[in-house]
BAKE-782066 format. One record per residue (C-alpha): residue number from 1; x negated, y, z. Coordinates in pm, 1 decimal. Each point is the difference from the previous one (the first is absolute). Example, Ala and Ser with C-alpha at 12.3 -4.5 7.8 and 13.67 -1.06 7.14 Angstrom:
BEGIN
  semi      east     north        up
     1   -1230.0    -450.0     780.0
     2    -137.0     344.0     -66.0
END
This chain:
BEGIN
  semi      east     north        up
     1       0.0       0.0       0.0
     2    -297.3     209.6      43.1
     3    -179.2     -50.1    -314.5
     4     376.4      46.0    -160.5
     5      44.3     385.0     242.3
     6    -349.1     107.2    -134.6
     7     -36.6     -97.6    -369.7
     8     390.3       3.5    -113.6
     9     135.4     290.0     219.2
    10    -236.1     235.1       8.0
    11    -127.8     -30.6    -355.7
    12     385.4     -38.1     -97.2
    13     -66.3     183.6    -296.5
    14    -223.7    -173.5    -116.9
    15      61.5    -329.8      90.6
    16     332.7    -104.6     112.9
    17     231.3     244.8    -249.3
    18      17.4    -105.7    -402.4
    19    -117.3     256.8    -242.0
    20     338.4     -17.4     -83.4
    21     191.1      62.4     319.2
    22     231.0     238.6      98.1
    23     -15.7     -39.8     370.0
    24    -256.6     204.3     223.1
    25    -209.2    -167.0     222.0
    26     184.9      63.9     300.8
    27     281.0    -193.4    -169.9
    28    -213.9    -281.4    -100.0
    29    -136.5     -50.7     398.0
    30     324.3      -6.9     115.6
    31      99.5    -209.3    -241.0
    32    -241.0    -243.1      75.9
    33      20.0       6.6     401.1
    34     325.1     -25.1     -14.1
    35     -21.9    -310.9    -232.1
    36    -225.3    -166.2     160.9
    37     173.4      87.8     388.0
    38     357.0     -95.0    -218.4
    39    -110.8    -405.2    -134.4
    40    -149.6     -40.6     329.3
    41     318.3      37.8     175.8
    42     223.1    -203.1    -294.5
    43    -244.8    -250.7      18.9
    44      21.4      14.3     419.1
    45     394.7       1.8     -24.7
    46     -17.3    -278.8    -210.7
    47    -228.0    -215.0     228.2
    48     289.2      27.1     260.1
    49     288.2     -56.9    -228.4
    50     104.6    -347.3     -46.4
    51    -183.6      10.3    -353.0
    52    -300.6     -52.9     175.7
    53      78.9    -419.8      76.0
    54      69.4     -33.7    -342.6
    55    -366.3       6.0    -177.5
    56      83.4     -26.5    -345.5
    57     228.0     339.1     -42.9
    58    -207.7     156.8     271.7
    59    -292.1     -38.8    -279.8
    60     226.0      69.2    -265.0
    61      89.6     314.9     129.1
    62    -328.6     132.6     129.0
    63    -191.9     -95.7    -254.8
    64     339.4     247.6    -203.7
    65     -83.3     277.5     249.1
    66    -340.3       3.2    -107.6
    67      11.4      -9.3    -331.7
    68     293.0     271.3      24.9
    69    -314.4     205.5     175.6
    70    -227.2     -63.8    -253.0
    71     177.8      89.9    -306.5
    72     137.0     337.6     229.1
    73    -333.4      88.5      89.4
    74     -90.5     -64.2    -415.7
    75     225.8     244.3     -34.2
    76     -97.3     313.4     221.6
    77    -386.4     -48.8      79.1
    78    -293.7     -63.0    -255.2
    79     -77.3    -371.0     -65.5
    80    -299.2       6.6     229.0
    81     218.3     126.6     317.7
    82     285.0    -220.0    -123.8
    83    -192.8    -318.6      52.4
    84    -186.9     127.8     360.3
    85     364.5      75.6      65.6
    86     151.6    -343.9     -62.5
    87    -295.4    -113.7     189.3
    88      54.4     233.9     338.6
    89     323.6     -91.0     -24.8
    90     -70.3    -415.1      53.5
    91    -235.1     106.0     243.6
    92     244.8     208.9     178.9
    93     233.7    -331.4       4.6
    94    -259.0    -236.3      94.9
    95     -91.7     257.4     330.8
    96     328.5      58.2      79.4
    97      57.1    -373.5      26.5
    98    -285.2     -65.8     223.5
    99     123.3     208.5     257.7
   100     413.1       9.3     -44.8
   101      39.6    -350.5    -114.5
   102    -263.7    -250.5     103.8
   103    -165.3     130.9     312.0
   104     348.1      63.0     178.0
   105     106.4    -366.1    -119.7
END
């Protein structure tokens, strides 16, 4: 999250916007806190929703929710932030398992 603070949100010109984009950088770090802050607490809800016992769908629709981020993160940051992104963002879930879902088990 560190490396993510100091290389994609304070260069956010130059690093986390497209040439292309229309939104300011203030829009874009927002955008990507709140992402990342909004999948961890889907994926947290849907660890204590009944879901969760059956592994298949719970797959199914994680591995949705992820490629959902991906292709939204395609769409508003360059290609290089897109994929450190994607990549925060199954970190993120992986953390926030440790300590909401395994340890208190």
């Amino acid at each position: 999250m560190g490396l993510l603070a100091i290389i994609y949100y304070w260069g956010a010109e130059s690093y986390l916007l497209a040439p292309q984009s229309e939104l300011t950088p203030i829009q874009a770090i927002a955008i990507s806190i709140f992402s990342l802050l909004t999948a961890w607490l889907i994926y947290d809800l849907l660890c204590k929703s009944p879901l969760f016992k059956q592994e298949t769908l719970f797959s199914v629709v994680l591995f949705s929710l992820v490629v959902f981020a991906a292709w939204g993160y395609a769409q508003l940051f360059s290609g290089r932030a897109a994929y450190i992104h994607v990549g925060a963002l199954i970190g993120t879930l992986m953390v926030g398992n440790v300590f909401r879902v395994i340890i208190p088990s």
